[in-house]
DOGUKE-326865 format. One line per field, with one value per atom (N, C-alpha, C): x, y, z; atom name; chain; residue number from 0. Coordinates in steps of 0.1 Angstrom, whole numbers, m for minus. Layout:
residues N
east <- [X / ...];
north <- [Y / ...];
up <- [Z / ...];
seba <- [CA / ...];
marlo <- [A / ...];
roti <- [NUM / ...];
This chain:
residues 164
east <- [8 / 0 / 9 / 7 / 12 / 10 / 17 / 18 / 10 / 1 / m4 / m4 / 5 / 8 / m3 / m9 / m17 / m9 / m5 / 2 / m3 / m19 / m30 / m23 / m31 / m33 / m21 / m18 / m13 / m18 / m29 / m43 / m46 / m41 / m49 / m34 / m21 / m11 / m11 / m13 / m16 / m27 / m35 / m52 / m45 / m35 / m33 / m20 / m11 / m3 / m10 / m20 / m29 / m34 / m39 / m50 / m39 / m29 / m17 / m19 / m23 / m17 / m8 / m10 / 2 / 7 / 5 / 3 / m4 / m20 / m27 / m28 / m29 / m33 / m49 / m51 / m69 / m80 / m90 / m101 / m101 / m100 / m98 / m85 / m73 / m63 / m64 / m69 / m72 / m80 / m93 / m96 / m90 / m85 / m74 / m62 / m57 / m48 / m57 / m65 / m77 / m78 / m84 / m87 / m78 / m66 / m54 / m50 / m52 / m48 / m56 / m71 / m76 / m80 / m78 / m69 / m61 / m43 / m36 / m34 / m44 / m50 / m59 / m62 / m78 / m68 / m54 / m54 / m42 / m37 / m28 / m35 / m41 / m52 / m61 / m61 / m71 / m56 / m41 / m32 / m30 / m31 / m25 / m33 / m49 / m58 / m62 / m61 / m63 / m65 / m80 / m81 / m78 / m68 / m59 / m68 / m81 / m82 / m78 / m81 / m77 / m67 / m59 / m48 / m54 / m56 / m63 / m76 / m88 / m97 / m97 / m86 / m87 / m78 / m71 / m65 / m74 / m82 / m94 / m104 / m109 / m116 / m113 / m99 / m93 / m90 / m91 / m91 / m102 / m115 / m126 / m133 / m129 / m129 / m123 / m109 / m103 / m109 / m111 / m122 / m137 / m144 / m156 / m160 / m144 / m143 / m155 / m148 / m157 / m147 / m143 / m136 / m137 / m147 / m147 / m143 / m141 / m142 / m124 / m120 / m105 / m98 / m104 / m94 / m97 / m106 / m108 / m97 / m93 / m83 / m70 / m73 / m54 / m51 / m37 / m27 / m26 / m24 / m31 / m19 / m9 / m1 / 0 / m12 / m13 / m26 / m37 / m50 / m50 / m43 / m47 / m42 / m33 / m29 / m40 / m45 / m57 / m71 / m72 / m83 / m85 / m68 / m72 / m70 / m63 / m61 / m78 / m86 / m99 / m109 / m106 / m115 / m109 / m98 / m91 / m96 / m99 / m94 / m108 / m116 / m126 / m138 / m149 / m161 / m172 / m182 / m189 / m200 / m205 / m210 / m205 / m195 / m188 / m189 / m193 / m189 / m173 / m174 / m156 / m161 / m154 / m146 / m134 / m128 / m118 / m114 / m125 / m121 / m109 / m105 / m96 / m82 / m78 / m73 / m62 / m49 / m42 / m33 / m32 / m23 / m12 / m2 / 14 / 17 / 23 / 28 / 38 / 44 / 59 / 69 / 61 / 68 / 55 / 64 / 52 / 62 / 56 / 56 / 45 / 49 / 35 / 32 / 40 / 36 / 31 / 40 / 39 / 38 / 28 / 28 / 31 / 33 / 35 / 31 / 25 / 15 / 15 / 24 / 20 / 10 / 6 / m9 / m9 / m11 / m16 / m25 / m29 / m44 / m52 / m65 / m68 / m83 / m82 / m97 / m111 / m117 / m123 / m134 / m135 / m144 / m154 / m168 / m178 / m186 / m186 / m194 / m207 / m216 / m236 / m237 / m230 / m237 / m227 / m222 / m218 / m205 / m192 / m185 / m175 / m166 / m156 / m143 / m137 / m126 / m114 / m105 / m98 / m85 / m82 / m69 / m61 / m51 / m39 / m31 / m32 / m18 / m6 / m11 / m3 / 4 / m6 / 7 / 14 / 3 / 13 / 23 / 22 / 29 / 28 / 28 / 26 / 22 / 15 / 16 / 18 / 29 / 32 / 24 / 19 / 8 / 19 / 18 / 27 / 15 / 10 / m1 / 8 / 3 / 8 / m3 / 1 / m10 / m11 / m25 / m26 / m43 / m43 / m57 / m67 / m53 / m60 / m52 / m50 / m41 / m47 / m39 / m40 / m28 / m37 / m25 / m21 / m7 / 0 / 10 / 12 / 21 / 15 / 21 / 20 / 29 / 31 / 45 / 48 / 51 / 55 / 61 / 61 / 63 / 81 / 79 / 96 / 105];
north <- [m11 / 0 / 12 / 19 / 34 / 43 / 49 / 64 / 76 / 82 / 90 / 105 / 114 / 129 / 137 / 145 / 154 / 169 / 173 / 187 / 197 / 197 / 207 / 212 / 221 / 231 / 243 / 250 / 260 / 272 / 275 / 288 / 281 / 267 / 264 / 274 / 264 / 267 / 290 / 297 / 307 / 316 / 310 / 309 / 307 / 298 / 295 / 307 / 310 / 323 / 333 / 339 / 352 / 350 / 337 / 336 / 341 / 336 / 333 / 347 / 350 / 362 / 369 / 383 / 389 / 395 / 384 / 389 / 399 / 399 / 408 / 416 / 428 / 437 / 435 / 436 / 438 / 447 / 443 / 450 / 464 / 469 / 479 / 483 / 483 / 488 / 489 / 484 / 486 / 501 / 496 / 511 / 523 / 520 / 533 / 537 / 528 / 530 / 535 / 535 / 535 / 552 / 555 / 571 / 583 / 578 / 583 / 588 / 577 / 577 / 588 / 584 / 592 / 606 / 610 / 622 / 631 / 621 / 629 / 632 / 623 / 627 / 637 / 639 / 650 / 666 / 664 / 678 / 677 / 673 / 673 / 678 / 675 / 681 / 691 / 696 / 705 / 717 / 716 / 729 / 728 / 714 / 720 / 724 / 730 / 731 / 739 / 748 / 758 / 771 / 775 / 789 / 797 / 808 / 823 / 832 / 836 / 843 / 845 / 856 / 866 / 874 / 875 / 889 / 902 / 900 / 909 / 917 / 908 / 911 / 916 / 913 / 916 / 930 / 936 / 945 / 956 / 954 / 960 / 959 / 952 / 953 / 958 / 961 / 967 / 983 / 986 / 1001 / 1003 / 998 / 1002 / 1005 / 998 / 999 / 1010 / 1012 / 1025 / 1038 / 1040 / 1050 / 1052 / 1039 / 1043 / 1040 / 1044 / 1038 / 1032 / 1018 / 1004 / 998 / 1004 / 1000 / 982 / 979 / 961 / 958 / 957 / 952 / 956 / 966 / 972 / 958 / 957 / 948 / 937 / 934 / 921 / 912 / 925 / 927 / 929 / 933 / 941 / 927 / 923 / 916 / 923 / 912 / 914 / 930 / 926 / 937 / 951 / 958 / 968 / 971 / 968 / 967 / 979 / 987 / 1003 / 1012 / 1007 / 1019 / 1022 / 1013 / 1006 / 1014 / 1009 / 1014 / 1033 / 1035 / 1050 / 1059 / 1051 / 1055 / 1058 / 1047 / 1051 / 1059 / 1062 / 1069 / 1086 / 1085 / 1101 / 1104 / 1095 / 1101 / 1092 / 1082 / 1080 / 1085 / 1088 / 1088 / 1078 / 1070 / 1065 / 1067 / 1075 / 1081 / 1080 / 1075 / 1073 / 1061 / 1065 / 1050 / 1049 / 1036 / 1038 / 1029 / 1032 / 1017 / 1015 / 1009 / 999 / 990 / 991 / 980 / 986 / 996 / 1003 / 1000 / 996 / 992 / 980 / 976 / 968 / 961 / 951 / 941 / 937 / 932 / 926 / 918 / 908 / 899 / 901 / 908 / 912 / 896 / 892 / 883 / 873 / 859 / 850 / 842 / 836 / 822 / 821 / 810 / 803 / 813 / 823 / 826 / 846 / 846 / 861 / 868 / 876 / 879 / 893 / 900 / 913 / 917 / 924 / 931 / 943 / 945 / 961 / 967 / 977 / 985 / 995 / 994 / 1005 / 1010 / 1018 / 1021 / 1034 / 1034 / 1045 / 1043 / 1050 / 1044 / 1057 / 1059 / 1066 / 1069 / 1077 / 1081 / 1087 / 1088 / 1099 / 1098 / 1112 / 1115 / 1116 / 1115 / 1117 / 1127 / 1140 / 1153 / 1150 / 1138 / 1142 / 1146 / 1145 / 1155 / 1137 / 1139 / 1124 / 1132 / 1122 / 1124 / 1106 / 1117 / 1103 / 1101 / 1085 / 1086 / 1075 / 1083 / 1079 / 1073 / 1064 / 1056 / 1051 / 1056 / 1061 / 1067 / 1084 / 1097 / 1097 / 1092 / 1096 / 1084 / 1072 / 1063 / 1050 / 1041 / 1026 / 1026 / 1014 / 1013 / 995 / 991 / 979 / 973 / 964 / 960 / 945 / 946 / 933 / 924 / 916 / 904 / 894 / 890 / 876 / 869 / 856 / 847 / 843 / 850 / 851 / 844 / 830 / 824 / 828 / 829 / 834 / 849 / 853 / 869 / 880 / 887 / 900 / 907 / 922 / 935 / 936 / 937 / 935 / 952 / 959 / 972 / 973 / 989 / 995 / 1005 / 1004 / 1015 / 1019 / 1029 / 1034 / 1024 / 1023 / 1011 / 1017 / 1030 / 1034 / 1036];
up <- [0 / 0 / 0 / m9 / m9 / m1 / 4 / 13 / 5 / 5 / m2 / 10 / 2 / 11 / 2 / 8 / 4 / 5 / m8 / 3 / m4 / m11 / m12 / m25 / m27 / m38 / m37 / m45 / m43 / m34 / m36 / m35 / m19 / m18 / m1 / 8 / 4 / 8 / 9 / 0 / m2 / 12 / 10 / 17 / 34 / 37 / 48 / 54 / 46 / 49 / 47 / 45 / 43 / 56 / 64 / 72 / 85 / 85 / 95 / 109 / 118 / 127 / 123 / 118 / 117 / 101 / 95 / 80 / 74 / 76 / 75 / 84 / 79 / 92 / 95 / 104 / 112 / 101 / 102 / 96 / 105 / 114 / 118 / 115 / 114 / 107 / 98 / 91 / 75 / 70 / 78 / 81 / 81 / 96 / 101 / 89 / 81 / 73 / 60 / 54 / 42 / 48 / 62 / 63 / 63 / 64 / 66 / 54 / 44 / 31 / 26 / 24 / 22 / 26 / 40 / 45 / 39 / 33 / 32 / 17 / 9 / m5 / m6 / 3 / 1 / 8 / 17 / 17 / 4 / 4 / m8 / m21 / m21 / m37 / m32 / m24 / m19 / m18 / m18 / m15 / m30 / m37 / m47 / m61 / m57 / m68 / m62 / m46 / m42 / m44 / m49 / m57 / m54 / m55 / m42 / m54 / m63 / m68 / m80 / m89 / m102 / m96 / m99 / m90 / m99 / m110 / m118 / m111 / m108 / m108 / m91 / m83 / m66 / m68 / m77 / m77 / m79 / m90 / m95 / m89 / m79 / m66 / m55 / m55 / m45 / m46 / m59 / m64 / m62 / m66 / m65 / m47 / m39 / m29 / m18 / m27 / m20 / m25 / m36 / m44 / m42 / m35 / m30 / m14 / m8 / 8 / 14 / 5 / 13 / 17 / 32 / 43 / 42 / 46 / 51 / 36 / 27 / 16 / 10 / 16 / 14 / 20 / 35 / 44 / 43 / 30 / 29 / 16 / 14 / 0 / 2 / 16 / 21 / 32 / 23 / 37 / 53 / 59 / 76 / 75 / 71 / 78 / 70 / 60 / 56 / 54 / 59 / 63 / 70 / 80 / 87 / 77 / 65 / 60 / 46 / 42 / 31 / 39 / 51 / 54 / 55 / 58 / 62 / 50 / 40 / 25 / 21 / 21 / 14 / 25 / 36 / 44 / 38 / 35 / 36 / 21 / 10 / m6 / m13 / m5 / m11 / m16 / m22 / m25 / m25 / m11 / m7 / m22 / m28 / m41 / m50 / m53 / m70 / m75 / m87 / m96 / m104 / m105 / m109 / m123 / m129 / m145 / m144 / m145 / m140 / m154 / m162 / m175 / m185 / m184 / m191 / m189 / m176 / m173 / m176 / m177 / m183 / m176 / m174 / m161 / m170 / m165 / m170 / m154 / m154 / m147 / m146 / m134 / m136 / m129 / m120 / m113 / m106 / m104 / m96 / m92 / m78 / m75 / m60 / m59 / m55 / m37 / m32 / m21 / m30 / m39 / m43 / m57 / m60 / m73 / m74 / m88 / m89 / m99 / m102 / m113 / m118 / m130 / m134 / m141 / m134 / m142 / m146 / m160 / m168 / m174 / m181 / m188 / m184 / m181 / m176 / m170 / m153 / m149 / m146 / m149 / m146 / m131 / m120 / m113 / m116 / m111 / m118 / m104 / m104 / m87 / m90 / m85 / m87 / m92 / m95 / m99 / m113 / m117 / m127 / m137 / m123 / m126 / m127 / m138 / m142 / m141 / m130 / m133 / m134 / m146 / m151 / m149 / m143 / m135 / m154 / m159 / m166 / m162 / m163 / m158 / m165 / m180 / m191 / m188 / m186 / m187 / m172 / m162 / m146 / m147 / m152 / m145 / m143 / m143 / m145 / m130 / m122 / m110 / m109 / m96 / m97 / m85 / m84 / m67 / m67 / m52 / m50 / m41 / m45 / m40 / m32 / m16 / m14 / m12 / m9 / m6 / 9 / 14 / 29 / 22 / 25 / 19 / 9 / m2 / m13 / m14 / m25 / m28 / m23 / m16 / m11 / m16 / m20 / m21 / m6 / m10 / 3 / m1 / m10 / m15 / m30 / m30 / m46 / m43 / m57 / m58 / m74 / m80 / m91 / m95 / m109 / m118 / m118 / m119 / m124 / m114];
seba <- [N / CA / C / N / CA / C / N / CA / C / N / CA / C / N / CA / C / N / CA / C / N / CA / C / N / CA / C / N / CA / C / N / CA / C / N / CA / C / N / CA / C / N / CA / C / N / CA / C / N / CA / C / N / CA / C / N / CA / C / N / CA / C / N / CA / C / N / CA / C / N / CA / C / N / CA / C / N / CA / C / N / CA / C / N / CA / C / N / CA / C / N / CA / C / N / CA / C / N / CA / C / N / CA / C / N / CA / C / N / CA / C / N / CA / C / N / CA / C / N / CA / C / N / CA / C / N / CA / C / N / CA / C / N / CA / C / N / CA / C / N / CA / C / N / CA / C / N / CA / C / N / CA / C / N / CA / C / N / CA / C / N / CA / C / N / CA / C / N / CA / C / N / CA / C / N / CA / C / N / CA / C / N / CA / C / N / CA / C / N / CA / C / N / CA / C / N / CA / C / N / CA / C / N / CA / C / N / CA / C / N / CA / C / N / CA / C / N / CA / C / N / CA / C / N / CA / C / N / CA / C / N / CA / C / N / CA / C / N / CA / C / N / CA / C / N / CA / C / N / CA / C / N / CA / C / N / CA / C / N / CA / C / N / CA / C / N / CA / C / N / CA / C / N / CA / C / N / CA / C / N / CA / C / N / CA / C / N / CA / C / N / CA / C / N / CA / C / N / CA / C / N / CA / C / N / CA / C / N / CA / C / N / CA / C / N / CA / C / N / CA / C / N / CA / C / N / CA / C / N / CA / C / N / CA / C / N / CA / C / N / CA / C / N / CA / C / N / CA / C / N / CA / C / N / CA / C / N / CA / C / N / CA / C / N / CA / C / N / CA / C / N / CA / C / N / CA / C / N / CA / C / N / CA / C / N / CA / C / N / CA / C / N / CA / C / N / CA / C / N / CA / C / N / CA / C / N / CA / C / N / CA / C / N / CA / C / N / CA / C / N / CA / C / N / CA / C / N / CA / C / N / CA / C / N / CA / C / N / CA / C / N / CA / C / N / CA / C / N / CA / C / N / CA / C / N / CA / C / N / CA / C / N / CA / C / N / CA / C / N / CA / C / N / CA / C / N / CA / C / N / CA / C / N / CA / C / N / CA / C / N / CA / C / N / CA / C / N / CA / C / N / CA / C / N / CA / C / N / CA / C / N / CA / C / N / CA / C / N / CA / C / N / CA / C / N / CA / C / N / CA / C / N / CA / C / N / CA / C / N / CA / C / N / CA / C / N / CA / C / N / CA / C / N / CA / C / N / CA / C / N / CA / C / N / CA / C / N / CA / C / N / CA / C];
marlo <- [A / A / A / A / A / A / A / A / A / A / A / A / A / A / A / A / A / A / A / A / A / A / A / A / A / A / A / A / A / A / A / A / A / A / A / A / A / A / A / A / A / A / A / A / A / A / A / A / A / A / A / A / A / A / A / A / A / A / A / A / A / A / A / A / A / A / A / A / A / A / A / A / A / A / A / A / A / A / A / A / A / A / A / A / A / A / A / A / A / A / A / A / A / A / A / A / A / A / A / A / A / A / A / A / A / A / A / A / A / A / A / A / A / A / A / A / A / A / A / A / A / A / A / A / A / A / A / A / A / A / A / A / A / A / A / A / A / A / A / A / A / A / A / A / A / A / A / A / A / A / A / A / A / A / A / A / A / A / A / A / A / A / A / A / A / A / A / A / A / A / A / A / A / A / A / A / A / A / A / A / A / A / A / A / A / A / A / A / A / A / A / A / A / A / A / A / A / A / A / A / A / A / A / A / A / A / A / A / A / A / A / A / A / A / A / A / A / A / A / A / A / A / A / A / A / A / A / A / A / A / A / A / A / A / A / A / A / A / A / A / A / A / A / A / A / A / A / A / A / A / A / A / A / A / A / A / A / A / A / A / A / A / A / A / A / A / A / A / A / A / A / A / A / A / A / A / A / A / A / A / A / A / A / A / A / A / A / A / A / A / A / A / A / A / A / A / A / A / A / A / A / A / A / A / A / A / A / A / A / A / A / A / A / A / A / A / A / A / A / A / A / A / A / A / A / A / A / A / A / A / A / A / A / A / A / A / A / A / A / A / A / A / A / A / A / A / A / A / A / A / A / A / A / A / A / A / A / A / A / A / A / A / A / A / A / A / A / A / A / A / A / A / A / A / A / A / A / A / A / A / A / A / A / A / A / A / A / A / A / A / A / A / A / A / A / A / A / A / A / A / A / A / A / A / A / A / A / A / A / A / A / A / A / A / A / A / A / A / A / A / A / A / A / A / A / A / A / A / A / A / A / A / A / A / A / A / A / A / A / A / A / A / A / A / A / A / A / A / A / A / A / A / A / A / A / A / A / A / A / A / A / A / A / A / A / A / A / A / A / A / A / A / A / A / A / A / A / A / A / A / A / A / A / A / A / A / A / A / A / A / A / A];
roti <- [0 / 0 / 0 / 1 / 1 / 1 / 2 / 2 / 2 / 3 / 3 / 3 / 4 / 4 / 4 / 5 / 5 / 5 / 6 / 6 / 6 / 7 / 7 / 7 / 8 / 8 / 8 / 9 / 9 / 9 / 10 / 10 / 10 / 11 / 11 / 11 / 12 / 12 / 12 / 13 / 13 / 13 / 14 / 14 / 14 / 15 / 15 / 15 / 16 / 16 / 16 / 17 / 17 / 17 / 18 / 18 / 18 / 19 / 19 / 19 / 20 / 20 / 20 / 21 / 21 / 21 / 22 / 22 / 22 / 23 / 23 / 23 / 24 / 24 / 24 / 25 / 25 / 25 / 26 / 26 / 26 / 27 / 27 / 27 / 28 / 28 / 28 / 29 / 29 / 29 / 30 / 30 / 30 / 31 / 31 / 31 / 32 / 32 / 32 / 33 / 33 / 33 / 34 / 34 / 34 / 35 / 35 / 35 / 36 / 36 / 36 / 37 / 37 / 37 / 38 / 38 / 38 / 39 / 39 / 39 / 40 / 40 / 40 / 41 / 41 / 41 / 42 / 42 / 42 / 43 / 43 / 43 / 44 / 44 / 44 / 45 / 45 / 45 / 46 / 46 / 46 / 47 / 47 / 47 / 48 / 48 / 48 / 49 / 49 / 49 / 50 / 50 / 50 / 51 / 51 / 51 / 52 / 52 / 52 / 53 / 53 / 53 / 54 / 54 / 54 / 55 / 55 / 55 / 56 / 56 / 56 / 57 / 57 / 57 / 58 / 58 / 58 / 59 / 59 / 59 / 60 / 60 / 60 / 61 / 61 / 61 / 62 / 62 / 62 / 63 / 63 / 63 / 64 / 64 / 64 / 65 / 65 / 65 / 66 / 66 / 66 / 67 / 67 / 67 / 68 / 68 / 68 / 69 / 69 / 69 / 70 / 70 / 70 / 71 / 71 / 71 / 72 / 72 / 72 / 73 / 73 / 73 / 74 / 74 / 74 / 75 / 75 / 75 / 76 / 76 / 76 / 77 / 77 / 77 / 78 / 78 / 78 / 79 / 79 / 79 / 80 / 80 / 80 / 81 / 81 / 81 / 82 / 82 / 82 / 83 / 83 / 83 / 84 / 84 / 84 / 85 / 85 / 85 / 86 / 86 / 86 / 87 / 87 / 87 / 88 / 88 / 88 / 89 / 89 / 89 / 90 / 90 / 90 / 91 / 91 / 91 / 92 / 92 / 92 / 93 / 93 / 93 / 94 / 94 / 94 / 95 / 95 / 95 / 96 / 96 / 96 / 97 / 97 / 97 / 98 / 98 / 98 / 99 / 99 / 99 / 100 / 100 / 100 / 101 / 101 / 101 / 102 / 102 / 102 / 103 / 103 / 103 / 104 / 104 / 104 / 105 / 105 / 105 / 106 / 106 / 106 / 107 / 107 / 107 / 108 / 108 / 108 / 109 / 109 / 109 / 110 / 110 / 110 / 111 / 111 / 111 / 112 / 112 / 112 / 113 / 113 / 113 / 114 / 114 / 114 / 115 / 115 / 115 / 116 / 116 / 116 / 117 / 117 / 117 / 118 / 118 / 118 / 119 / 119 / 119 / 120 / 120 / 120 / 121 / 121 / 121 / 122 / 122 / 122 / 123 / 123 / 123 / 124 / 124 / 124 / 125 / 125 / 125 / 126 / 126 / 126 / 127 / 127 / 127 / 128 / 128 / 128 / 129 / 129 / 129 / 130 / 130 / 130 / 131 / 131 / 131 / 132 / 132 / 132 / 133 / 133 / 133 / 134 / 134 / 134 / 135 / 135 / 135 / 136 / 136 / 136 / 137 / 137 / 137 / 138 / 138 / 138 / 139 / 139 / 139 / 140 / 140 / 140 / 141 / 141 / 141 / 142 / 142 / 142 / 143 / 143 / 143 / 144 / 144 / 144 / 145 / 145 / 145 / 146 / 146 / 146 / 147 / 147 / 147 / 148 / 148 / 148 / 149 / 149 / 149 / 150 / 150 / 150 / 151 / 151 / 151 / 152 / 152 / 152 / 153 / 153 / 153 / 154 / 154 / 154 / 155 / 155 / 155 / 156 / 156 / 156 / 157 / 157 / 157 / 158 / 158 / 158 / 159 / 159 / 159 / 160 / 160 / 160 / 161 / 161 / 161 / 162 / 162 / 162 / 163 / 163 / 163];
């Protein structure tokens, strides 16, 4: 009579080191390890698809703002650390009554990276007070102006200064 060894299947042999203590981690570890992942995937793609704005259109929100001294709306524009000078800029030289146009206006990207941008403006914008009276800022003939944006949750004018 022959000796007959059974030494299974490959997939049992397999089946029986997967089952083993220790090989697999726990259904709760798995978990824990699964949330984690998905955690450090969700902020990873959430910093690097992070909208900081138009630098264009916050500059030009931010002009309009100091021109029709809308204080909360200046400092919502201005970096934490130039926010009293923004604010007292449009209380001293604003018009609460004016309408602005702003579309005349002409951006260049002088510089970027991912904490800082800088933007030169040119063109020409107009104010017009309720009774009428337009006055028009050249930025042609006075002067280029450069705004330096950082990213404080999204772009804030943080400076401006003569292009030349």
């Amino acid at each position: 009579m022959a000796l007959r060894r059974d030494h299974g299947t490959q997939s049992d042999h397999l089946n029986a080191w997967l089952l083993s203590p220790g090989v697999l981690p726990s259904g709760r570890r798995v978990l824990g390890l699964l949330a984690a992942l998905i955690l450090a995937l969700s902020v990873a793609l959430a910093a690097c698809g992070r909208d900081k704005g138009d630098p264009e259109q916050i500059v030009k929100s931010f002009l309009v703002s100091l021109w029709t001294q809308d204080t909360a709306q200046i400092a919502a524009l201005t970096c934490s650390d130039w926010r009293d000078v923004t604010s007292q800029w449009a209380t001293e030289t604003g018009d609460p009554a004016a309408s602005v146009d702003t579309e005349h206006l002409q951006f260049v990207v002088v510089s970027e990276n991912d904490r800082q941008i800088t933007l030169e403006m040119s063109g020409v914008a107009a104010l017009k007070s309720p009774g009428g009276q337009v006055e028009v800022r050249d930025y042609n003939a006075e002067g280029a102006v450069r705004f330096i944006l950082v990213d404080e949750d999204g772009w804030k004018v943080c400076d401006l200064r003569p292009a030349s």
